[in-house]
C-alpha positions as CSV (number, residue, x, y, z in Angstrom):
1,X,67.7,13.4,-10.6
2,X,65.2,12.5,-13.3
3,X,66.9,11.3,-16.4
4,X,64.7,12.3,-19.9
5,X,65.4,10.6,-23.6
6,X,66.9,13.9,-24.6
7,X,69.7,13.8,-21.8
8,X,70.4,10.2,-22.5
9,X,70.9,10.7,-26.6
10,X,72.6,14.5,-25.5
11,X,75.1,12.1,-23.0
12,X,78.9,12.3,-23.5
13,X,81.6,10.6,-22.7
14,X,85.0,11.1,-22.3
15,X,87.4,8.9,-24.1
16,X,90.6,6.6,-22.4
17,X,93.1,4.9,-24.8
18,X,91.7,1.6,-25.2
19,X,87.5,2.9,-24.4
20,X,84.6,1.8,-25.9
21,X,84.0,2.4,-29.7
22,X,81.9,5.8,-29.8
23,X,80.1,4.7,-32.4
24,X,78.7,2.0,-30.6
25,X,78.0,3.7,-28.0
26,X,76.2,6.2,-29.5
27,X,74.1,3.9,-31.1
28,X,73.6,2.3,-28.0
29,X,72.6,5.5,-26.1
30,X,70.3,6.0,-29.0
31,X,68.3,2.7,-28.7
32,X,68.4,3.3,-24.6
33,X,67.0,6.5,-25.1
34,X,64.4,5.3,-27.4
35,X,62.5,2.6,-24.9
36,X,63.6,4.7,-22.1
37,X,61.0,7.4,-24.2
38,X,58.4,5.0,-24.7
39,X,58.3,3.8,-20.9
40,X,57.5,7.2,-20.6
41,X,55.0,7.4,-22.6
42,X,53.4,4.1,-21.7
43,X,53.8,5.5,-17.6
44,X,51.9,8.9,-19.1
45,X,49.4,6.8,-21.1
46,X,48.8,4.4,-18.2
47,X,48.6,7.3,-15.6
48,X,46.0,9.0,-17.6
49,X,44.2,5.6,-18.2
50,X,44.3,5.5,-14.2
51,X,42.7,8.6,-14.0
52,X,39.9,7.3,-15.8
53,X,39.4,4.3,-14.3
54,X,39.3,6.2,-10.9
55,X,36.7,8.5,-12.6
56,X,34.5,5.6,-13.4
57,X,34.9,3.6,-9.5
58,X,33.8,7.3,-8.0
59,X,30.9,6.9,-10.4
60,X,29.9,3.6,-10.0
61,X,30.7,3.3,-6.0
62,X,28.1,6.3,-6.3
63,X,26.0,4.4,-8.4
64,X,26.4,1.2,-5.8
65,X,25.6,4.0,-3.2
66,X,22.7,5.0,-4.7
67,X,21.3,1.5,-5.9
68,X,21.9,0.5,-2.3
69,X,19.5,3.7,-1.4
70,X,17.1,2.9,-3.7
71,X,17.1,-0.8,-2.2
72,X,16.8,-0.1,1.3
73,X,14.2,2.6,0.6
74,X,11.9,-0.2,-1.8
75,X,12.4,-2.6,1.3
76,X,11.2,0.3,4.2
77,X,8.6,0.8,1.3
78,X,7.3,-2.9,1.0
79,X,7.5,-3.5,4.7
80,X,5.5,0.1,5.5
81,X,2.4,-1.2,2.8
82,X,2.6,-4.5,4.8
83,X,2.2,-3.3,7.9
84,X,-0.4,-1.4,6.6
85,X,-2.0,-3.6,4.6
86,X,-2.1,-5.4,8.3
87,X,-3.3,-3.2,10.0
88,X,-6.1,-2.7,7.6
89,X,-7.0,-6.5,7.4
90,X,-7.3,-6.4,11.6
91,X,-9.4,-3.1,11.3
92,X,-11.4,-4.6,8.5
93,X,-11.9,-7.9,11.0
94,X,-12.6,-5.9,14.1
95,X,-15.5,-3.9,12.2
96,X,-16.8,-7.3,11.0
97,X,-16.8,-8.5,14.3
98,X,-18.6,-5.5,16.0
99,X,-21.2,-5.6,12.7
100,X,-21.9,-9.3,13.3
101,X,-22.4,-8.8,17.0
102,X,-24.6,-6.3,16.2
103,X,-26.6,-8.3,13.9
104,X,-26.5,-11.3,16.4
105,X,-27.8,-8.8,19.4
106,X,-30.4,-7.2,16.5
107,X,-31.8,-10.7,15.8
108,X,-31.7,-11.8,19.4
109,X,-34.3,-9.1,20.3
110,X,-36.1,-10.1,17.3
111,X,-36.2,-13.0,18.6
112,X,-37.3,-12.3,21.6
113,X,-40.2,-10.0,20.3
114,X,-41.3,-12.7,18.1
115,X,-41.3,-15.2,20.7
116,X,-43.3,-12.4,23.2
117,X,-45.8,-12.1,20.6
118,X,-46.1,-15.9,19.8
119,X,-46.5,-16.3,23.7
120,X,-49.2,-13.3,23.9
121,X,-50.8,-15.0,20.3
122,X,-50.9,-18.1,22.2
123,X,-52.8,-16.7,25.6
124,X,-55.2,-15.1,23.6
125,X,-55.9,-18.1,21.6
126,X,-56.2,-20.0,24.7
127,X,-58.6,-17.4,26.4
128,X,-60.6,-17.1,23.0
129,X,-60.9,-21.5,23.1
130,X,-62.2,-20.9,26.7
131,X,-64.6,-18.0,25.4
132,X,-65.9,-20.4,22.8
133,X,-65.8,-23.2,25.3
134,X,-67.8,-21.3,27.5
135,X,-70.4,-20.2,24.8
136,X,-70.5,-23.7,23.4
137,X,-71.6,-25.2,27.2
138,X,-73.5,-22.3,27.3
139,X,-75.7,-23.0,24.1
140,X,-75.7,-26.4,24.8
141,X,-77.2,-26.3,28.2
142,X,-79.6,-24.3,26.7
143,X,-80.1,-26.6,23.7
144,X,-80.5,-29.2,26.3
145,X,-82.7,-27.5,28.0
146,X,-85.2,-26.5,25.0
147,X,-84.6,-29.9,23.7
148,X,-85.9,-31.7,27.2
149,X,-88.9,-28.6,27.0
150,X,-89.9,-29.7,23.5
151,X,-89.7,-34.0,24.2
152,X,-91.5,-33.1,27.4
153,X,-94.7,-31.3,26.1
């Protein structure tokens, strides 16, 4: 049974030859009654205040829930434009290395062309010297020749 302020002031008592002065009792009932009234209220103001407080833990564990989220969501984030920066750094390498081989085979024919003609340059000088050569013995047997003719007559 739940026992109020009003029952405790309302409370009687019967009375015995040689009992307890009413008047005390009364008064004593009275000042029960009061602090049993303001336990109450204190139990409704702290119940209400627990009501509250539960409010705000729902809101922040969501919060925590959410900031958590949030976290784990940045971090799959960051690791995602690693990977991809990465990935685009090898990419980026491979094409370099497929351009400079490139090059390197483009200036190896080059090379080779130039070093064809040089070869082909330096036959036909050869073959013009011998020309010349030729011509030169050529002119100077007959210079000889015209040279002996003339000291002879």
């Amino acid at each position: 049974m739940r026992l109020t302020p009003i029952e405790i002031r309302k409370a009687t008592f019967k009375t015995r030859f040689k009992g307890y002065d009413p008047e005390e009792v009364l008064t004593y009932l009275e000042m029960v009654s009061n602090e049993f009234e303001k336990l109450l209220q204190e139990n409704e103001r702290l119940k209400e205040k627990l009501v509250v407080m539960e409010k705000k833990l729902a809101e922040y564990e969501s919060l925590e829930e959410s900031l958590r989220k949030a976290l784990l969501l940045a971090q799959q984030t960051n690791d995602q434009i690693i990977a991809n920066a990465q990935e685009k750094a090898q990419n980026i390498i491979k094409e370099a290395q497929v351009k400079s081989e490139k090059m390197i085979a483009e200036i190896a024919l080059k090379r080779s062309k130039l070093e064809d003609e040089i070869n082909k340059l330096e036959k036909r000088k050869y073959e013009i010297f011998q020309k010349l050569r030729g011509e030169l013995e050529y002119y100077l047997r007959l210079l000889s020749r015209e040279v002996k003719e003339f000291e002879g007559s």
